[in-house]
N, C-alpha and C positions, 0 to 999 in steps of 0.2 A: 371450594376444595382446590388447593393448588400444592401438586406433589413436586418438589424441588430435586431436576437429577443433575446427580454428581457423577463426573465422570473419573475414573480410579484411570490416576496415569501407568508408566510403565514398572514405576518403585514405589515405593512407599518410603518417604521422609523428606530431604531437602535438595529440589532440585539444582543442581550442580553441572561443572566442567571434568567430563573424563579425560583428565591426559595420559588415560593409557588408551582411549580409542579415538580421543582427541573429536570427542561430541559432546554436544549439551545433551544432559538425559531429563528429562521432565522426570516428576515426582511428584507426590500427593502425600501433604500434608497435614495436623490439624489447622493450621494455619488457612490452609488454604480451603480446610472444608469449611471452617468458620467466616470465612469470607463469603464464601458463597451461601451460606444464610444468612448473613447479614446485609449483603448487596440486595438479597430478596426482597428482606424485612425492608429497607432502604428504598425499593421500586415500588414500594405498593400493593407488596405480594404475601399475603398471609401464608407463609408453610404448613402444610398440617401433617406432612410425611415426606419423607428425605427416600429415593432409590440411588443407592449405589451403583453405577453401569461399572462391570468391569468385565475390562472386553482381552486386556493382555497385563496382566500383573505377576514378575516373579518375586514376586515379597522387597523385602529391605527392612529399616529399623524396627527394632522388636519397641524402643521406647515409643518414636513418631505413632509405629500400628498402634499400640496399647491406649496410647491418648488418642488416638481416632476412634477408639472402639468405644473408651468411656465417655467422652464429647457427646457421642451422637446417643448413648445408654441416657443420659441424663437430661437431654431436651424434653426426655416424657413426650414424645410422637411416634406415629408409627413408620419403621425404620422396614426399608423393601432391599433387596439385591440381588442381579443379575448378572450371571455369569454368561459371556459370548463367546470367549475362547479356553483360555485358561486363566485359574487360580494358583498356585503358587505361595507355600510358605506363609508368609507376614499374611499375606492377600484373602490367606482361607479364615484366618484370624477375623479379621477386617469383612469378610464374608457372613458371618455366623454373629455379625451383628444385627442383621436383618430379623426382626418376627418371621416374614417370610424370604425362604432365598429361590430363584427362580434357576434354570439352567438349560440351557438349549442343548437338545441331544446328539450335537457333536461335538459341546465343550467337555473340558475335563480339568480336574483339580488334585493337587497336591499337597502332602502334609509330610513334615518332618519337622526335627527339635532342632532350638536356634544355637548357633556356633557362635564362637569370638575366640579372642585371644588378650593377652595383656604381657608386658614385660617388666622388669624391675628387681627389687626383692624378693625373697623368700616371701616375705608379708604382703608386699604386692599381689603374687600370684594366690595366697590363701583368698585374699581378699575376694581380685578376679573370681576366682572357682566357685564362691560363695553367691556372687553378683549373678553367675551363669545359670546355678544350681536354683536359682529363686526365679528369674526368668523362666525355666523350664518348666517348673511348677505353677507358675503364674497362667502358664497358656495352657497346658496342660487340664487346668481346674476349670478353662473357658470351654476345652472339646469335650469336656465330661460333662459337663452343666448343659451345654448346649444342642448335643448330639443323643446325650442317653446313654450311650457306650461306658461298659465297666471301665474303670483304672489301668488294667492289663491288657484290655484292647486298643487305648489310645497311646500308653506306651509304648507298645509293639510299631503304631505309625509312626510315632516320635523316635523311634531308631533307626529310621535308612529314610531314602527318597521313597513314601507309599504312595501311589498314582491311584487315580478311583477314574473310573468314564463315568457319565451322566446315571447309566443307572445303580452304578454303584454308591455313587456317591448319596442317591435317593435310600436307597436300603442301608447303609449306616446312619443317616441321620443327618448328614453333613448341608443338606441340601432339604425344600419341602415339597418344590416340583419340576420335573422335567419338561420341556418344550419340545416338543415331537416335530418332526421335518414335514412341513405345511407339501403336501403335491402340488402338481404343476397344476395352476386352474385356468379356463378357458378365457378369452379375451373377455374384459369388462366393458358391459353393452352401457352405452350412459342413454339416462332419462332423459327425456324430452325439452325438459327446461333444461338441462346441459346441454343439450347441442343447441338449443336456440343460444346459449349465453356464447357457445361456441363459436354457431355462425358470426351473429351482431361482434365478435372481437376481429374477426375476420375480414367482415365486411368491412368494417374501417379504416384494417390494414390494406385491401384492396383499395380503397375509394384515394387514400394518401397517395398508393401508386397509381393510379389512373391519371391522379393530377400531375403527377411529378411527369409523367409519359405526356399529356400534354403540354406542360411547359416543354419538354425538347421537341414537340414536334415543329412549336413554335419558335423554335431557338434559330439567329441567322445562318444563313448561308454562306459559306465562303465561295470566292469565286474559282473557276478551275483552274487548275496547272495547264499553264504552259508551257509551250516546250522549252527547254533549256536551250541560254543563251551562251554563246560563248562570250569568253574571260574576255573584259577590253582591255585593248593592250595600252590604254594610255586611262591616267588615274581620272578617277569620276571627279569633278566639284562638288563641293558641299551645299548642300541645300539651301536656298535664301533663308527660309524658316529653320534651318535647325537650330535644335537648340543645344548648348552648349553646356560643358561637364557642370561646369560651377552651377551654372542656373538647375541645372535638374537635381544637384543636391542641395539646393536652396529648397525648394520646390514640394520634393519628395524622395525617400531614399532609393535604393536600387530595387527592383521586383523583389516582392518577398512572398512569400507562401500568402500569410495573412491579410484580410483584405486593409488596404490602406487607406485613410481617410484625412481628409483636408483640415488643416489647424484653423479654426476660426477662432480670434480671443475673444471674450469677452468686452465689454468695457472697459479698458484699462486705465492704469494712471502712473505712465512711466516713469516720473520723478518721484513716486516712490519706492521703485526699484532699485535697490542698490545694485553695484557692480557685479557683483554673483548671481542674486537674484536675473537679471538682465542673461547672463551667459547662461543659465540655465530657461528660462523661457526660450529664447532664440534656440538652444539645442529641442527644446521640446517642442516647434512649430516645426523644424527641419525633420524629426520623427513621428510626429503627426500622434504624441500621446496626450494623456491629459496630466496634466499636475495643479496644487495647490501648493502655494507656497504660504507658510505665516506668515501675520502681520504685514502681508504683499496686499496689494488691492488685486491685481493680475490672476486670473485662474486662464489657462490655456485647458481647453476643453475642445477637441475636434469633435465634427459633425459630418454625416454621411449626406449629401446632395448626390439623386442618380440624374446625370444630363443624358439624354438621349441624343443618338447620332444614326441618320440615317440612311440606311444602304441603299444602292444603286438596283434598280430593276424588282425593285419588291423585294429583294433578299429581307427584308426583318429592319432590325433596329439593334444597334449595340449601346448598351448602358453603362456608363462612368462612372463612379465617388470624383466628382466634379468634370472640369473639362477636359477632354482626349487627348492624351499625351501622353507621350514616351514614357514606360514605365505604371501606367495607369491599371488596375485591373477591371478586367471586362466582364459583364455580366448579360445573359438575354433577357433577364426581370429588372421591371424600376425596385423591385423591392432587394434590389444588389445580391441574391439569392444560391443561382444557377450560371455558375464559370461555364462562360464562352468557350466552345473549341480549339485548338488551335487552326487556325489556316493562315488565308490572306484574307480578305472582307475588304470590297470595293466601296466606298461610301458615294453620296447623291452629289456630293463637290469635287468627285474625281481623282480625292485619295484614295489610298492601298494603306489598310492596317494591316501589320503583322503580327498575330498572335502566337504567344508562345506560353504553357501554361499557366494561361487565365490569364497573363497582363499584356499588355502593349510593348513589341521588342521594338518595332520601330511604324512610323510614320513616312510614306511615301508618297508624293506630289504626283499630277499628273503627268509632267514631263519626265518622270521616272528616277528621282531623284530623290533619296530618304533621309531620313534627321539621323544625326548623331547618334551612334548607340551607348547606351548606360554609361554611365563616371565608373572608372575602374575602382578598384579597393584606394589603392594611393590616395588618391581624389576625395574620396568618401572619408578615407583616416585623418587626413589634411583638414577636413571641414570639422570634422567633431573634436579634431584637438583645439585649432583655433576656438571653438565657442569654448572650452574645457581653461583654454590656457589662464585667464582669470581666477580658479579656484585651485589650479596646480600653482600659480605662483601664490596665494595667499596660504595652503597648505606647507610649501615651503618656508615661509616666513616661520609658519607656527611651529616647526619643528628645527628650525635653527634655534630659535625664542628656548623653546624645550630643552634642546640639549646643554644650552646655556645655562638654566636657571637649575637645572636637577644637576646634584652632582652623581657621578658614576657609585653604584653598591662596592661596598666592601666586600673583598672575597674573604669564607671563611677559612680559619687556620687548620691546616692537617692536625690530625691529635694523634701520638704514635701510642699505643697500648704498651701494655711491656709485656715478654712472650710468658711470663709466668703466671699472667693474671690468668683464673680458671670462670670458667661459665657455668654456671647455675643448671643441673640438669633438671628439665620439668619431673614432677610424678607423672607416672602412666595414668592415662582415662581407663576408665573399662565401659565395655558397653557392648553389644553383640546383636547380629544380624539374624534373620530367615531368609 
């Protein structure tokens, strides 16, 4: 048994653009109830009863309602609906398709006769008023049929806005049961096998952080600040070891959020690389991603290596994506996991790492001398054009080639009307709303 609920938007017919409130209004249509039993039938889902949820409806097309009403009359299943706030016009229609309709005792619903208008002819408007007057009658013969109520009594609602509240709407017939306002009830005590299932999901969220709490307790040390030196008044030399802008964008790019990883290729076979092919592998080891290229033998595929380095005095151990250098990000697991702090971190060779969110800002020697800091932007643009410039200059060819061979489109010719020529007026539609 699988009841299919449809939920009733806020109109009934074709959802659209209001440009006079200048919003999308959702709507429900046959269209779209029809979908949703067939998307059903579609999943595997045998329907055996459709509920309507309508939670805020003030009506709209009296044709869309009327086909929603006979659609769902003619599945031959049992048709449910419930009201949670208001009904409304077209909606009460659309209501009183249900065998039963439900309503929660502080909704409330509305009935009145549908409106329109039409322009045109004389003939035109006989028409209109003919289209309107069959409409009325149409819905009219639904709240008779459906409610029990005489002819004169459903007319009478059919002339102004008639508002019903839940219990009224029970005592005309409109409705078969009211849902009464549930009291406040005491906290829900759970069984025993709930709280066991409770703890055990608990437990495991515990036991996760317990480990993650000892991973940092295990995490290194930095060493402590000293005090501040003043500024030397004559410029420092550069480090024997540093390393220079080029090499560290050869290398790996500038810190990045994500952890970065060492290019190792494959087995390759560079004469079969063509010139492009070639400038893109080289950009792809300098960004450390992977690619495949067709009919290349070359797949550039990086690989995460954690090298360990280790600190002075028992501080711990700091971990790599390969060897410790400028730009490298730091981890306190081999499993490159849990980003390192930021400090300074004295290593067992008598360098000074300087950590600065999670990567390596710089490398300083024991005589207190540090490496190069990261390749500027410039530096960094300059490298990835050069690897790039091979496919900017072959792109150019193929667009000089291009403009050569296509000749330029023809513009079309203005075409002057002549001011006497008259426009076809449409016939008026007729059709009418709730």
């Amino acid at each position: 048994m699988y009841e299919l609920v449809i939920p009733v938007q806020k109109y009934i017919g074709e959802s659209c653009f209001n440009w006079d409130t200048l919003e999308y209004e959702l709507a429900t249509s046959a269209a779209d109830v029809r979908m949703y039993v067939e998307y059903a039938e579609y999943s595997g889902q045998q329907v055996t009863s459709i509920c309507f949820e309508i939670g805020t409806c003030f009506g709209g097309s009296t044709i869309a309602g009327t086909e929603i009403y006979n659609y769902v009359q003619g599945l031959g299943i049992p048709i449910r609906t419930r009201i949670l706030s208001f009904a409304a016009s077209m909606a009460t229609v659309l209501m009183l398709a249900g065998d039963e309709c439900e309503i929660d005792a502080s909704a409330s619903v509305m009935v009145h006769g549908p409106w329109g208008g039409t322009e045109g002819t004389v003939a035109d408007m006989q028409s209109g008023l003919k289209f309107l007057s069959d409409t009325h009658q149409n819905l009219r013969d639904i709240y008779v049929t459906r409610t029990g109520q005489p002819v004169e009594v459903v007319e009478e609602w059919m002339s102004k806005d008639t508002f019903f509240t839940a219990e009224e709407a029970l005592a005309v017939g409109l409705v078969t049961k009211v849902i009464p306002i549930a009291p406040k009830t005491a906290a829900v005590q759970l069984t025993d096998a709930q709280a066991s299932a409770r703890r055990a999901k608990y437990a495991g969220i515990t036991a996760r952080a317990d480990k993650r709490a000892a991973v940092r307790a295990t995490a290194p040390k930095p060493k402590a600040k000293s005090a501040a030196q003043p500024a030397p008044t004559t410029p420092r030399p550069m480090a024997k070891n540093s390393t220079t802008a080029g090499a560290a964008v050869a290398r790996r790019p500038a810190a990045a959020a994500a952890k970065p990883v060492a290019a190792k290729p494959t087995a390759a076979k560079p004469t079969a690389l063509s010139a492009n092919q070639q400038a893109v592998a080289a950009l792809a080891k300098q960004l450390g991603v992977t690619i495949t290229m067709e009919g290349a033998a070359e797949v550039i595929e990086p690989t995460a290596v954690a090298v360990p380095t280790v600190l002075a005095n028992g501080d711990g151990t700091l971990y790599t994506d390969g060897e410790l250098a400028q730009g490298s990000a730091v981890y306190n697991d081999e499993a490159l996991t849990d980003p390192t702090a930021d400090g300074v971190y004295g290593t067992e060779d008598g360098r000074d790492v300087t950590v600065a969110a999670g990567v390596v800002e710089s490398i300083t020697e024991a005589e207190g001398e540090a490496t190069a800091q990261a390749p500027s932007a410039d530096t960094i643009t300059a490298a990835i054009t050069a690897a790039l410039a091979p496919l900017t200059e072959r792109f150019e060819k193929m667009e000089a080639r291009f403009n050569t061979a296509v000749p330029p489109f023809p513009r079309a010719k203005s075409v002057v009307q002549s001011p006497d020529a008259k426009k076809p007026k449409p016939k008026a539609a007729h059709h009418s709303t709730m």
